[in-house]
Backbone of each chain as ProteinMPNN parsed JSONL, in Angstrom:
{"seq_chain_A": "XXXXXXXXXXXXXXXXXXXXXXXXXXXXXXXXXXXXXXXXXXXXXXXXXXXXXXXXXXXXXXXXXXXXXXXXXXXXXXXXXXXXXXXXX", "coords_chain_A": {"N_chain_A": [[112.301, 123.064, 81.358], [110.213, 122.151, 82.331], [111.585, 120.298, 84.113], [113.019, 121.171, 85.63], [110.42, 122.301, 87.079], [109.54, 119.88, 87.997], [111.787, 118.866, 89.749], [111.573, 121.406, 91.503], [108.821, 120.665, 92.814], [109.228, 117.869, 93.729], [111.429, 118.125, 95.695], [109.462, 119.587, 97.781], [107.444, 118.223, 98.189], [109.006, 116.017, 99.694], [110.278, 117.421, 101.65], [107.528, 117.739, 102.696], [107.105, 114.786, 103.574], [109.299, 114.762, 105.861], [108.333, 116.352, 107.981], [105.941, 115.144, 108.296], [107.066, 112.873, 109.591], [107.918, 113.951, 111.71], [105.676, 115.134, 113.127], [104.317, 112.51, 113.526], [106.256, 111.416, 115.537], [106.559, 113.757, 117.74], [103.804, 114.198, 117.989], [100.756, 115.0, 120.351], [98.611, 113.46, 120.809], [96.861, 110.755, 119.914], [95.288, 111.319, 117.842], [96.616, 113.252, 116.293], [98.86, 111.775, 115.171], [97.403, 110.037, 113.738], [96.559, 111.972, 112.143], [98.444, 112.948, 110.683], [99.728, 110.013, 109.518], [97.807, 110.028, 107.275], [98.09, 111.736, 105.994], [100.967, 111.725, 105.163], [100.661, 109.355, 103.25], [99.157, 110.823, 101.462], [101.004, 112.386, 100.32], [102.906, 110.783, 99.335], [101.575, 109.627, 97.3], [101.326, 111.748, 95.897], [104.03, 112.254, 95.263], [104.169, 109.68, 93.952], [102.671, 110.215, 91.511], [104.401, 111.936, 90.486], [106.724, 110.569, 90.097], [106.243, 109.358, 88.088], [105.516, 110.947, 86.403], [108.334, 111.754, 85.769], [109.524, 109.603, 84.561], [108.068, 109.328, 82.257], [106.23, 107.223, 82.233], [102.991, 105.18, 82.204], [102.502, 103.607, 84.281], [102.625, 103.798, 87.029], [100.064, 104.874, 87.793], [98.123, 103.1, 88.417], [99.551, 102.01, 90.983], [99.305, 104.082, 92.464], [96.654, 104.843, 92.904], [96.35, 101.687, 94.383], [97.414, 102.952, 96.72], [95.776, 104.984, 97.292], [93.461, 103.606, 98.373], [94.458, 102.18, 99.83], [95.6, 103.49, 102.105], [93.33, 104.881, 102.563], [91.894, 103.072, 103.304], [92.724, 101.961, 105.866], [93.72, 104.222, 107.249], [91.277, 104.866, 108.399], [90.6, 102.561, 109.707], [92.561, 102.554, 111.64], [91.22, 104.464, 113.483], [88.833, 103.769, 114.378], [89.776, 101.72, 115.231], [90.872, 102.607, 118.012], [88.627, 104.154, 118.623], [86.977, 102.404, 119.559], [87.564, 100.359, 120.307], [87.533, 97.851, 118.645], [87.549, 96.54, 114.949], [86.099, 95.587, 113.233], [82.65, 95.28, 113.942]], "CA_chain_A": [[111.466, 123.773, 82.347], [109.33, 120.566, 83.274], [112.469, 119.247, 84.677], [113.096, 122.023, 87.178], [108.938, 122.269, 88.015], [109.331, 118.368, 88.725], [112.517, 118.876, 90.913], [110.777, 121.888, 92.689], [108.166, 119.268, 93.303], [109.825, 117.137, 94.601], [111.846, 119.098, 96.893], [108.267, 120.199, 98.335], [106.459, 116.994, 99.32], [109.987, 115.382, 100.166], [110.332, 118.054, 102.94], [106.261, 117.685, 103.916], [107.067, 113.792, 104.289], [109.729, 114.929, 106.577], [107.479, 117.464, 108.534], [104.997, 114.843, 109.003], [107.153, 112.263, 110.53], [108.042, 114.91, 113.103], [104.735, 114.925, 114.136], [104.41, 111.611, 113.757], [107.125, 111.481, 116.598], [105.629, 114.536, 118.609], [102.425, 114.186, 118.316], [100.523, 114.146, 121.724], [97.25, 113.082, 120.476], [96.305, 109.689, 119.356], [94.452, 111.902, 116.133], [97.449, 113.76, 115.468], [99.815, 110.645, 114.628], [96.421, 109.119, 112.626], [96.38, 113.074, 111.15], [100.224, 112.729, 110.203], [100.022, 109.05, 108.915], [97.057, 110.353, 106.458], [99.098, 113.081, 105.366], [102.004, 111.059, 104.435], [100.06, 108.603, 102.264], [98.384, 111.432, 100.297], [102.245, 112.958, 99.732], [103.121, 109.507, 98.842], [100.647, 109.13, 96.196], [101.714, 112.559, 94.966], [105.053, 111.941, 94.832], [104.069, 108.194, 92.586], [102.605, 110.377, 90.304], [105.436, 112.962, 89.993], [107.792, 110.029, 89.265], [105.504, 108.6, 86.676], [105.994, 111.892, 85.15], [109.528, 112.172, 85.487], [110.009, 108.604, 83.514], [107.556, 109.504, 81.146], [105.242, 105.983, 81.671], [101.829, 105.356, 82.871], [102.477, 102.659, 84.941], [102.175, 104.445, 88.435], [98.452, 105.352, 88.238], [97.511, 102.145, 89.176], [99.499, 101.808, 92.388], [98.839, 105.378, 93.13], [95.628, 104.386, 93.289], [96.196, 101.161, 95.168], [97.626, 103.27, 98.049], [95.287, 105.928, 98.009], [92.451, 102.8, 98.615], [95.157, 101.163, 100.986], [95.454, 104.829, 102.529], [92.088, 105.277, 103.36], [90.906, 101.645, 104.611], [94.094, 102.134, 107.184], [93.199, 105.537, 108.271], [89.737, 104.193, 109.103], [90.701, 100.83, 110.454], [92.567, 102.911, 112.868], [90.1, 105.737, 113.814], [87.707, 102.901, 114.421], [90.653, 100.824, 116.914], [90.845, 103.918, 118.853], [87.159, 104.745, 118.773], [85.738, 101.186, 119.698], [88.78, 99.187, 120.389], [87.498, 96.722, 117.729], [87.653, 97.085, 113.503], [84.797, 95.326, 112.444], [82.203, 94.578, 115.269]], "C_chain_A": [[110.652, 122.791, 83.182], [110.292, 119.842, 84.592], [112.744, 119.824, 85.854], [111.473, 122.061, 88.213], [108.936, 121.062, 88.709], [110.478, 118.217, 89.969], [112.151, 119.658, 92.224], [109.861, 120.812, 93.563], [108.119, 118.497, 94.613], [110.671, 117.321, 95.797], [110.731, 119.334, 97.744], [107.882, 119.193, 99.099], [107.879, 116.235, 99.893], [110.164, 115.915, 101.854], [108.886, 118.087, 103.786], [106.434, 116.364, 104.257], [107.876, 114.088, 105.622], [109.256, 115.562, 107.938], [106.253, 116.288, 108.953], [105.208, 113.824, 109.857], [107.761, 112.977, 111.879], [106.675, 115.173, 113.692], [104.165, 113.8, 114.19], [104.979, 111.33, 115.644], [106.518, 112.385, 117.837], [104.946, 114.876, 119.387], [101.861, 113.713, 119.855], [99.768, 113.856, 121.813], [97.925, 111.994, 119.726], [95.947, 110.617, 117.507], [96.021, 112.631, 115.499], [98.735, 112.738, 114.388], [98.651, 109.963, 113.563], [96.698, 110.454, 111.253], [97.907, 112.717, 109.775], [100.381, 111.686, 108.781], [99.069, 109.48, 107.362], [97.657, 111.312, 105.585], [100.57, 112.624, 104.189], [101.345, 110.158, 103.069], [99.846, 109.4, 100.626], [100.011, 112.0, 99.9], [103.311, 111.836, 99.145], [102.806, 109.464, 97.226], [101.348, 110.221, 95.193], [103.194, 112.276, 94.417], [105.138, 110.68, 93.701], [104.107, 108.453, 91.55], [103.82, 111.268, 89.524], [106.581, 111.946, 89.356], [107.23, 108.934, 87.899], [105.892, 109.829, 85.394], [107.307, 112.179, 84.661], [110.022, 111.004, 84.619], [108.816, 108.511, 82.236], [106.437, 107.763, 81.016], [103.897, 106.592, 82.613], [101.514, 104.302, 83.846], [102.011, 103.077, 86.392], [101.079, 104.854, 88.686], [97.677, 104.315, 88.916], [98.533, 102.285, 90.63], [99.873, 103.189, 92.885], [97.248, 105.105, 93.693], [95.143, 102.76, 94.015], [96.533, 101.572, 96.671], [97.087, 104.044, 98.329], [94.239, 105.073, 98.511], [93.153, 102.218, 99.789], [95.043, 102.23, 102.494], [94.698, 104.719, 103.394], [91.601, 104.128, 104.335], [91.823, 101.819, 106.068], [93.827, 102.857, 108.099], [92.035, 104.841, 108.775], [89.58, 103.014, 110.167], [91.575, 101.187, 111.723], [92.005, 103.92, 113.657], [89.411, 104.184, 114.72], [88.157, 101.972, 115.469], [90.459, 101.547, 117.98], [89.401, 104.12, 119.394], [86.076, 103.476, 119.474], [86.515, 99.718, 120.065], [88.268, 97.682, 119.768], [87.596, 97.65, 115.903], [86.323, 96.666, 113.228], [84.041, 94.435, 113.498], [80.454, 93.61, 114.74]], "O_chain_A": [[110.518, 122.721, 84.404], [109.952, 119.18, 85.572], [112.747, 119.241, 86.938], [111.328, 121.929, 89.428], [108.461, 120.99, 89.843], [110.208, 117.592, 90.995], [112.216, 119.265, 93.389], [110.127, 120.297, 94.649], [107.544, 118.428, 95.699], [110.528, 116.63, 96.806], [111.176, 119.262, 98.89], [107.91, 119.143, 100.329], [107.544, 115.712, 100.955], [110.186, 115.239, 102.883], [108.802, 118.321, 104.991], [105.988, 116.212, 105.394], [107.276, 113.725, 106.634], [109.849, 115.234, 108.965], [105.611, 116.555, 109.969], [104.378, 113.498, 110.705], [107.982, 112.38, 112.932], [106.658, 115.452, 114.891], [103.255, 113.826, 115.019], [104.276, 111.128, 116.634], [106.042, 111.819, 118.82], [104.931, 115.391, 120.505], [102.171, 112.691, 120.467], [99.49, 113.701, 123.002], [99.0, 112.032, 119.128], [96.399, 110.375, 116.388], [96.39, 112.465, 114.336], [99.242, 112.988, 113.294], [99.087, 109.371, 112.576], [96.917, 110.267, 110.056], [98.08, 112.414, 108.594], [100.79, 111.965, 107.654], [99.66, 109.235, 106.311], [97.465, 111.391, 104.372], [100.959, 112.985, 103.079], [101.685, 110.47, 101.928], [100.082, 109.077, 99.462], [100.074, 111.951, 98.671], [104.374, 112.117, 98.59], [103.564, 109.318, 96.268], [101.814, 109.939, 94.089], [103.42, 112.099, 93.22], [105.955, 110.66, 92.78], [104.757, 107.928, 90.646], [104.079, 111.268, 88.32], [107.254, 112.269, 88.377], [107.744, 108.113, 87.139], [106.285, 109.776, 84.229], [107.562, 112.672, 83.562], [110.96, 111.295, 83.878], [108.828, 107.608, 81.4], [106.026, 107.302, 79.952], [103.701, 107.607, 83.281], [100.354, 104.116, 84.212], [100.96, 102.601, 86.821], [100.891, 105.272, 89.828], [96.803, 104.507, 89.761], [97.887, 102.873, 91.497], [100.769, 103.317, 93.72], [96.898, 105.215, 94.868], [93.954, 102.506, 94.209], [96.169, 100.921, 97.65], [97.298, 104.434, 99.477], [93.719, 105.724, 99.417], [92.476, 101.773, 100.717], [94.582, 101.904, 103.588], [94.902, 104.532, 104.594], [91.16, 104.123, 105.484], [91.335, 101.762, 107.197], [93.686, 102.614, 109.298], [92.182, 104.185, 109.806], [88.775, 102.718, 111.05], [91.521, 100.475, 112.726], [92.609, 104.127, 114.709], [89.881, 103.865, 115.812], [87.445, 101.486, 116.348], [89.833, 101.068, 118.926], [89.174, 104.23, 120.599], [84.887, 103.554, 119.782], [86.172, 98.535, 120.081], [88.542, 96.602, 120.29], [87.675, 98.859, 115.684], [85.458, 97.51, 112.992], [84.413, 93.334, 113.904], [79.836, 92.951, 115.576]]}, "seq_chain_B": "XXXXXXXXXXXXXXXXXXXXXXXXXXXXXXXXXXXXXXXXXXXXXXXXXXXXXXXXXXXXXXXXXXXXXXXXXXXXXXXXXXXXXXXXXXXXXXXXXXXXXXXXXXXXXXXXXXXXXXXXXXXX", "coords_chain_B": {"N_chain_B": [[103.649, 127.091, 71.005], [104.635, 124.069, 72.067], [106.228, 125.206, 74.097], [104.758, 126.535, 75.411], [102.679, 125.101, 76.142], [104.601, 123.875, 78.096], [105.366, 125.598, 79.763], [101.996, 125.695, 80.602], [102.744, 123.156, 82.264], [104.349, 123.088, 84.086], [103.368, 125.36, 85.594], [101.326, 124.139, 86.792], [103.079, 122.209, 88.521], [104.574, 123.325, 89.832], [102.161, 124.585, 91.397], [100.993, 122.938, 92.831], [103.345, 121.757, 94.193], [103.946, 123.906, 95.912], [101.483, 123.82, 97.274], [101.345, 121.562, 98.672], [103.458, 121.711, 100.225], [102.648, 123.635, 102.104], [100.177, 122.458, 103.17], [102.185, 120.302, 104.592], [103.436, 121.743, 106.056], [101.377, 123.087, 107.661], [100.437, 121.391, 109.501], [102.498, 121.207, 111.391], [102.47, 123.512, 112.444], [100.604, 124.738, 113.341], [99.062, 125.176, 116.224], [96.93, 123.704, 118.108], [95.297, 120.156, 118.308], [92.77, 120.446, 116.935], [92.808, 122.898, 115.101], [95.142, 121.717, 113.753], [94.19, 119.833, 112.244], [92.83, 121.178, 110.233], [94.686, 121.771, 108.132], [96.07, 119.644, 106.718], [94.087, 118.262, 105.592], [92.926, 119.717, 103.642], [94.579, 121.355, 102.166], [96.618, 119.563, 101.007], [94.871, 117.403, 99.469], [94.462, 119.638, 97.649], [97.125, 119.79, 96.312], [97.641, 117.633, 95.863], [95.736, 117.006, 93.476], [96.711, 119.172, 91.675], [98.786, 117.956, 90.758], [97.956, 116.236, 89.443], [96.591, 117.15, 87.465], [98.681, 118.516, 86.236], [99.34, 116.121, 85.421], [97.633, 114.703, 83.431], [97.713, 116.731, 81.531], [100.537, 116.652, 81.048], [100.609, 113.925, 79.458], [99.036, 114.558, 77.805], [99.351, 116.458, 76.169], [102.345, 116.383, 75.703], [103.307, 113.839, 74.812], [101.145, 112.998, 73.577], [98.798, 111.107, 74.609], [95.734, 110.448, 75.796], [94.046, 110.354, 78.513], [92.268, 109.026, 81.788], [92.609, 108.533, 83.708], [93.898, 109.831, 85.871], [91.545, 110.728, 87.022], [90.029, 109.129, 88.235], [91.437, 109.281, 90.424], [91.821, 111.38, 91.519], [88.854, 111.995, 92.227], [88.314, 109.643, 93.66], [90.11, 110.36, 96.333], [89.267, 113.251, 97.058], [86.319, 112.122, 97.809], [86.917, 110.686, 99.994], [88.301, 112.278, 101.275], [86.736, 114.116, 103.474], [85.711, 112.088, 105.139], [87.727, 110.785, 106.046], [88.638, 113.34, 107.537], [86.393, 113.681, 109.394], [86.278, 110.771, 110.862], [88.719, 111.5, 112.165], [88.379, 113.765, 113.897], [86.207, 112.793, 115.691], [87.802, 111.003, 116.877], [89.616, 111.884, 118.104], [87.583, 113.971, 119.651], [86.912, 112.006, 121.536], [89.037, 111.06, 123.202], [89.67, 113.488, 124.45], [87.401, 114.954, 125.161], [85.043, 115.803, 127.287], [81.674, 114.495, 128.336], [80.254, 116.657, 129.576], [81.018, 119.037, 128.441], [80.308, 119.683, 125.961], [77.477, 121.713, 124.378], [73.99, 120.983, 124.855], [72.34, 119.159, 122.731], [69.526, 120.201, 121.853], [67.566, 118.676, 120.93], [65.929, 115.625, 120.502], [67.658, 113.238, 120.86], [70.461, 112.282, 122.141], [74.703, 113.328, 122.084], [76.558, 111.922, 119.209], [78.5, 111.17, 120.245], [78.584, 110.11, 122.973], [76.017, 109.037, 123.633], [73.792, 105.986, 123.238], [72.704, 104.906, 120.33], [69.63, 106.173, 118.537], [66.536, 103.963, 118.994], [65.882, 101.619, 116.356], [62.491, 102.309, 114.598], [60.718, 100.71, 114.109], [60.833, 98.387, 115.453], [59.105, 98.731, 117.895]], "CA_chain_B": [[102.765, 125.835, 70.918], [105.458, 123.911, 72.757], [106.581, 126.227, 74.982], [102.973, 127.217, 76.134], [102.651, 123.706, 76.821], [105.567, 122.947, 78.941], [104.961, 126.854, 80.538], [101.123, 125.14, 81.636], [102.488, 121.829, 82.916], [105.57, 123.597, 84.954], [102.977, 126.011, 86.487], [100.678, 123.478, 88.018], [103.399, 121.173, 89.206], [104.931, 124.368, 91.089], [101.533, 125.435, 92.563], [100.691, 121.542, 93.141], [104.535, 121.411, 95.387], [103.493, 124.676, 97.223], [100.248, 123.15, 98.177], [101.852, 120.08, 99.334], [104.268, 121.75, 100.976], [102.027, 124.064, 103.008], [99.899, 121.711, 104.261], [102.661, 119.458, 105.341], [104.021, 122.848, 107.337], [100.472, 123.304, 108.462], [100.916, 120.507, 110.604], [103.696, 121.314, 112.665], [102.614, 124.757, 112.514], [99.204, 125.005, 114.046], [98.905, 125.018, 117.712], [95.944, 123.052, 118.565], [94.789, 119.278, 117.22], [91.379, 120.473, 115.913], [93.818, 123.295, 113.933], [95.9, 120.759, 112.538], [92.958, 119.044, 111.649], [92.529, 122.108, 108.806], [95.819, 121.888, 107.301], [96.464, 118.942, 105.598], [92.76, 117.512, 104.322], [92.382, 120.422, 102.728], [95.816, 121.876, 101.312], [97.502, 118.307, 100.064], [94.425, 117.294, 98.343], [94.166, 120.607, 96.288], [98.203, 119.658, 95.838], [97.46, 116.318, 94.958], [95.055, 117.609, 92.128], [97.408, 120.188, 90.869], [99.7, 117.233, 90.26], [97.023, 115.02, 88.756], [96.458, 118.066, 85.941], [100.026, 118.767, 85.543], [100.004, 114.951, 84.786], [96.706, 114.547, 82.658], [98.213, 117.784, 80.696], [101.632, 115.944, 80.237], [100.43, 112.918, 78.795], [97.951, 115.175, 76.593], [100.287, 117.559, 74.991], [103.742, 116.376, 75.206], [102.969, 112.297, 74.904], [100.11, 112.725, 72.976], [97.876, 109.842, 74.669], [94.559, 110.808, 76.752], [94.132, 108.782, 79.832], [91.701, 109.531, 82.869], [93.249, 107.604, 85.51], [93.803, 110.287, 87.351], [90.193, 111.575, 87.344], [89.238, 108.493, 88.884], [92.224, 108.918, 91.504], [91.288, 112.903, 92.126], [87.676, 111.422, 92.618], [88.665, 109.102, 95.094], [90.509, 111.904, 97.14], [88.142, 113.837, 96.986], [85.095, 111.493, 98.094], [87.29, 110.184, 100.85], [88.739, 112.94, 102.654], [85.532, 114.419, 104.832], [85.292, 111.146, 105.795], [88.97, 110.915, 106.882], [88.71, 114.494, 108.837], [85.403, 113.56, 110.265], [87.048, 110.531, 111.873], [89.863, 112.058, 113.165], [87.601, 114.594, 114.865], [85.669, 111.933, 116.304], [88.912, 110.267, 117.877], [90.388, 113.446, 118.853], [86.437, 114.016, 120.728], [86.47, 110.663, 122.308], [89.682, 110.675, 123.71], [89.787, 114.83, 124.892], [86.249, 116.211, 125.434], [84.042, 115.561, 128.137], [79.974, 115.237, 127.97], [80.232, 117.629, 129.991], [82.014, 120.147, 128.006], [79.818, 119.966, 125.35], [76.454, 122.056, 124.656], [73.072, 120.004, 124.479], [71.993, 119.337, 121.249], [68.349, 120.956, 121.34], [66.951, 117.294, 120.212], [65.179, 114.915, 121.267], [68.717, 113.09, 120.726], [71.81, 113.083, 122.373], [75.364, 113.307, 120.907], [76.201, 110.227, 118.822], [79.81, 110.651, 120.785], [78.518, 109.238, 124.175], [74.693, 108.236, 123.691], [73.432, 105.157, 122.472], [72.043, 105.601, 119.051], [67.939, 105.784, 118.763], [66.53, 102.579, 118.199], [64.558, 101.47, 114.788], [60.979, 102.813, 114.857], [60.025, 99.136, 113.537], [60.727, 98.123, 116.829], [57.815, 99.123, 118.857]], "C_chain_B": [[103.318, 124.749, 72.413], [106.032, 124.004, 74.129], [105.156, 126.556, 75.661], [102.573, 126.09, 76.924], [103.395, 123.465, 78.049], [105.477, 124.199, 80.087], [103.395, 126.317, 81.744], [101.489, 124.248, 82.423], [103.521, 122.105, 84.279], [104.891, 124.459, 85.765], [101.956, 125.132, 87.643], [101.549, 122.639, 88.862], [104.031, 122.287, 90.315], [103.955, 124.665, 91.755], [101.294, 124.045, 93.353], [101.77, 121.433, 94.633], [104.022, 122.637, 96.017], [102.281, 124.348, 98.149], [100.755, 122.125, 99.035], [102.563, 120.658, 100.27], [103.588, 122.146, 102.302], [100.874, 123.313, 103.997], [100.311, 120.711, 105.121], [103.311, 120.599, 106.433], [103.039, 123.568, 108.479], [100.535, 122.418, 109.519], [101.864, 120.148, 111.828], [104.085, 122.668, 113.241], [101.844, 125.159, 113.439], [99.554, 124.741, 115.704], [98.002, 123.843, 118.343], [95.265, 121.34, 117.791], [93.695, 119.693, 116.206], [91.995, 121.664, 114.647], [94.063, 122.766, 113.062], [95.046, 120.266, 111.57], [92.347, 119.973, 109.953], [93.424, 121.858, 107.509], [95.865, 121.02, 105.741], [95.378, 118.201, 104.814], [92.581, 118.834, 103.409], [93.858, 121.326, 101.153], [96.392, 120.996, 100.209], [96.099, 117.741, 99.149], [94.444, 118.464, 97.062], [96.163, 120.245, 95.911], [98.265, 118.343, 95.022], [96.913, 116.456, 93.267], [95.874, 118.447, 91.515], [98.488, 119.239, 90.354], [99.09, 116.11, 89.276], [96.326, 115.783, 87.441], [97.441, 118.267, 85.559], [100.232, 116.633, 84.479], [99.505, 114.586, 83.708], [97.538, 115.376, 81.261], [99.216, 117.095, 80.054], [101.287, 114.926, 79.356], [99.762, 113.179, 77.871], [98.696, 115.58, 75.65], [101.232, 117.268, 74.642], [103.832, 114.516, 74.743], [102.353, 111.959, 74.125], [99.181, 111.616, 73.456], [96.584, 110.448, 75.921], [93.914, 109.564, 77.847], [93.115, 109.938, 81.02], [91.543, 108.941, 83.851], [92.94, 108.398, 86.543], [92.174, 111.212, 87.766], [89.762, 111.043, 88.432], [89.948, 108.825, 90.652], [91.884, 110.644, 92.113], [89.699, 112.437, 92.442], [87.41, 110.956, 93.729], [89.018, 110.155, 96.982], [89.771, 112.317, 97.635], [86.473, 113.281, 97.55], [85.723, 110.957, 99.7], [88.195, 110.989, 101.884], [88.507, 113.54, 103.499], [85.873, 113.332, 105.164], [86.545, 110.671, 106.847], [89.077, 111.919, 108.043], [87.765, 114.294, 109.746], [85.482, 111.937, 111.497], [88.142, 110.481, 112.905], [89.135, 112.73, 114.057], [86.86, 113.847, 116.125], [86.848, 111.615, 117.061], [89.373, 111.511, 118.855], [89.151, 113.707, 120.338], [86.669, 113.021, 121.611], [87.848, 110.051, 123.318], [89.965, 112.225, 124.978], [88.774, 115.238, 125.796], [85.283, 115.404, 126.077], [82.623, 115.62, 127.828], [79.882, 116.321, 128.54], [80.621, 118.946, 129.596], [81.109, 120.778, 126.593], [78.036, 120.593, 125.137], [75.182, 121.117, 124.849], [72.68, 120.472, 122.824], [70.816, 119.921, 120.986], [67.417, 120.003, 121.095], [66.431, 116.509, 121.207], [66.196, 113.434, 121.776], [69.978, 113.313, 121.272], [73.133, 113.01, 121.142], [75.776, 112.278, 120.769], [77.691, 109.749, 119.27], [79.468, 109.613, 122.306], [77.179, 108.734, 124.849], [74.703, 107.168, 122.706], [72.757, 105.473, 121.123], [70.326, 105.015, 119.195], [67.584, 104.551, 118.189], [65.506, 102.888, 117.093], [62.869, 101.934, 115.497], [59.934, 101.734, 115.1], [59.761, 98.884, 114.67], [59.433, 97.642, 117.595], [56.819, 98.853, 118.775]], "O_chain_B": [[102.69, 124.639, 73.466], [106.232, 123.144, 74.987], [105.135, 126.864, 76.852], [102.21, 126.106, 78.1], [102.858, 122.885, 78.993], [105.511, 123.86, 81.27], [103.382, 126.391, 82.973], [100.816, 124.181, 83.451], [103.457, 121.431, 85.307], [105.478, 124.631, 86.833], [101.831, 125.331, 88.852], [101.049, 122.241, 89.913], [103.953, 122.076, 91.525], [104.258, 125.094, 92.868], [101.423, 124.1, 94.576], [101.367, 121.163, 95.765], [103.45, 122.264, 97.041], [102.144, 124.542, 99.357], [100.383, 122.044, 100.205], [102.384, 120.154, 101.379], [103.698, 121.499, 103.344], [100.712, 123.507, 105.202], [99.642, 120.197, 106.017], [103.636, 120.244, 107.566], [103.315, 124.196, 109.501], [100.733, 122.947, 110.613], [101.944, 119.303, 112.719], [105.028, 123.062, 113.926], [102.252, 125.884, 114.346], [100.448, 123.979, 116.07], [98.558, 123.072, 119.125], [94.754, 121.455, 116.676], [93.667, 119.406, 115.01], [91.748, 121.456, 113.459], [93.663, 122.899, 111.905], [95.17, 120.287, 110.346], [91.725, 119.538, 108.984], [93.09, 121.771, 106.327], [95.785, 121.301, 104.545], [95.553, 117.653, 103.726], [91.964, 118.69, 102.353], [93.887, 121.614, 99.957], [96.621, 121.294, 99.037], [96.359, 117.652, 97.949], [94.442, 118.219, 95.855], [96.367, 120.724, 94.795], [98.761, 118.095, 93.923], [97.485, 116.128, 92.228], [95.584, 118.386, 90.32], [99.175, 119.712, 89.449], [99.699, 115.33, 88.544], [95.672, 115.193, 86.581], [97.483, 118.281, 84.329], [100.861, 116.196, 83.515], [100.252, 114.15, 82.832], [97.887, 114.796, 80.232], [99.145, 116.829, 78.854], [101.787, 115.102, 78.245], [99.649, 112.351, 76.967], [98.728, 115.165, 74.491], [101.548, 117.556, 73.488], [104.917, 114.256, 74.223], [102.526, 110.839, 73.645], [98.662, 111.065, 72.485], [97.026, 110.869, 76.989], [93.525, 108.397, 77.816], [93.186, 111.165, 81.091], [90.632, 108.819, 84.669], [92.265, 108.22, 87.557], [91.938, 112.075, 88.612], [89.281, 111.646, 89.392], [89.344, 108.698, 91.717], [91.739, 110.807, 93.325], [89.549, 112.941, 93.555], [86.667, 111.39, 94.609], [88.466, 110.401, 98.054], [89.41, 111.905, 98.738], [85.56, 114.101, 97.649], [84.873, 110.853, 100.584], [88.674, 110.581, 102.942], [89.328, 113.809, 104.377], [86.854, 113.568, 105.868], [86.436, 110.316, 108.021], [89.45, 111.631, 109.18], [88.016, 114.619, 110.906], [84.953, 111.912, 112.608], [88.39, 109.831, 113.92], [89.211, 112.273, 115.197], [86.921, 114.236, 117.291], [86.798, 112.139, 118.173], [89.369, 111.769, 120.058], [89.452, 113.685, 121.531], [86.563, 113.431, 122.767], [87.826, 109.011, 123.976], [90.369, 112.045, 126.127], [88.983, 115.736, 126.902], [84.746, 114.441, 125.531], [82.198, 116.566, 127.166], [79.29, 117.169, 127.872], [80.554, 119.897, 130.374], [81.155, 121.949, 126.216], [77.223, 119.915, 125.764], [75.688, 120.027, 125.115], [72.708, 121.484, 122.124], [70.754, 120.311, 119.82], [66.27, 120.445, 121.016], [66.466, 116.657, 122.428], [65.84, 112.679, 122.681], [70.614, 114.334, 121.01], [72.997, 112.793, 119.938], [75.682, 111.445, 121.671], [78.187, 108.653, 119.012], [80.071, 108.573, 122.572], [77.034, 108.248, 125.971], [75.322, 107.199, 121.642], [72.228, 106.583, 121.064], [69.889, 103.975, 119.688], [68.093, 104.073, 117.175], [64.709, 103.807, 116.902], [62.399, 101.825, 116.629], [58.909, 101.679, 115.78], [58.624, 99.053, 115.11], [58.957, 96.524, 117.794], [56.001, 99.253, 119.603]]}, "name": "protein", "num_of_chains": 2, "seq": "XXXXXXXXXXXXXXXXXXXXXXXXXXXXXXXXXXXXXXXXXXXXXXXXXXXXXXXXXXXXXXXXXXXXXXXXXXXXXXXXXXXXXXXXXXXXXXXXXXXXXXXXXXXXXXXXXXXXXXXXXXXXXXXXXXXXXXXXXXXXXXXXXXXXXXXXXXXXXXXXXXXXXXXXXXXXXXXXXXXXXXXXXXXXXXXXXXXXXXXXXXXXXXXXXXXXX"}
């Protein structure tokens, strides 16, 4: 039963990565391609952990959690290009 | 025992993928940026978390080992994704919306999109 909930799963965020590089592509805002890229990350992360579960280790928590930290500084570091056309002024 | 187990860990990872899913369909669904802007901070984290209890759970019941990795990593999330929507909004403002478009603030203050910010008090 785990094995089908983890394939549902995966089926799910597989098709929202897909869905978000279409608005990736799209997108006619500057925010919507930052929205997108943010989006992907966090369905990223989920997906790390789903295949941590599907091999049964615990290895993937750490770089789930180096990309949700990589994630965020990114998103920000480009909000902040956009917003001030510098990163750190 | 078993079965009850593998029944909890199979229901969060299914509501976990519908969350995920829906806010990745919110995104190409919505009409408007500040819309979009609803979808996915709020849907994929509660999907994220439904995958970060299905996982806690697995490693509890069927693994036997207690780990709170992902507390720290639902924590994170969670502390960091106002801050994500509230600069998108900002970009979205600063590239769209006119001073002009917007009300006055009532303050003694304008808005902190296209006024200088007040100086230190020290100052003076």
């Amino acid at each position: 039963m785990i094995e089908a909930a983890l394939t549902f799963a995966f089926g799910c965020y597989g098709l929202g990565l897909l869905f978000n590089l279409w608005r990736i592509t799209r997108g006619p805002d500057v925010a919507d391609r930052i929205l997108a890229l943010d989006t992907m990350v966090i369905n990223v992360i989920a997906l790390l952990i789903l295949y941590g579960i599907w091999h049964g280790t615990a290895v993937y928590y750490e770089a789930s959690m180096l990309v949700a930290m990589v994630g965020f500084v990114s998103t920000v570091a480009y909000c902040r290009f956009v917003l001030r056309g510098d990163i750190i002024e | 025992m078993d079965f009850l187990a593998e029944l909890v860990i199979a229901f969060f990872l299914v509501v976990s993928g519908v969350f995920g899913f829906v806010g990745s369909f919110g995104l190409i669904k919505l009409r408007e940026t500040m819309q979009r802007l609803h979808a996915p901070t709020k849907a994929t984290t509660l999907g994220v978390g439904g995958v970060l209890i299905a996982s806690m759970l697995y490693f509890l019941l069927i693994e036997g080992s207690l780990s709170f990795h992902e507390l720290l990593i639902t924590l994170f999330l969670f502390l960091t994704a106002p801050i994500v929507a509230h600069f998108i909004a900002k970009t979205f403002i600063q590239a769209n919306i006119r001073p002009s478009d917007v009300p006055p603030t009532g303050g003694e203050h304008g808005w902190s999109m296209y006024n200088d910010p007040p100086s230190d008090r020290r100052e003076e």
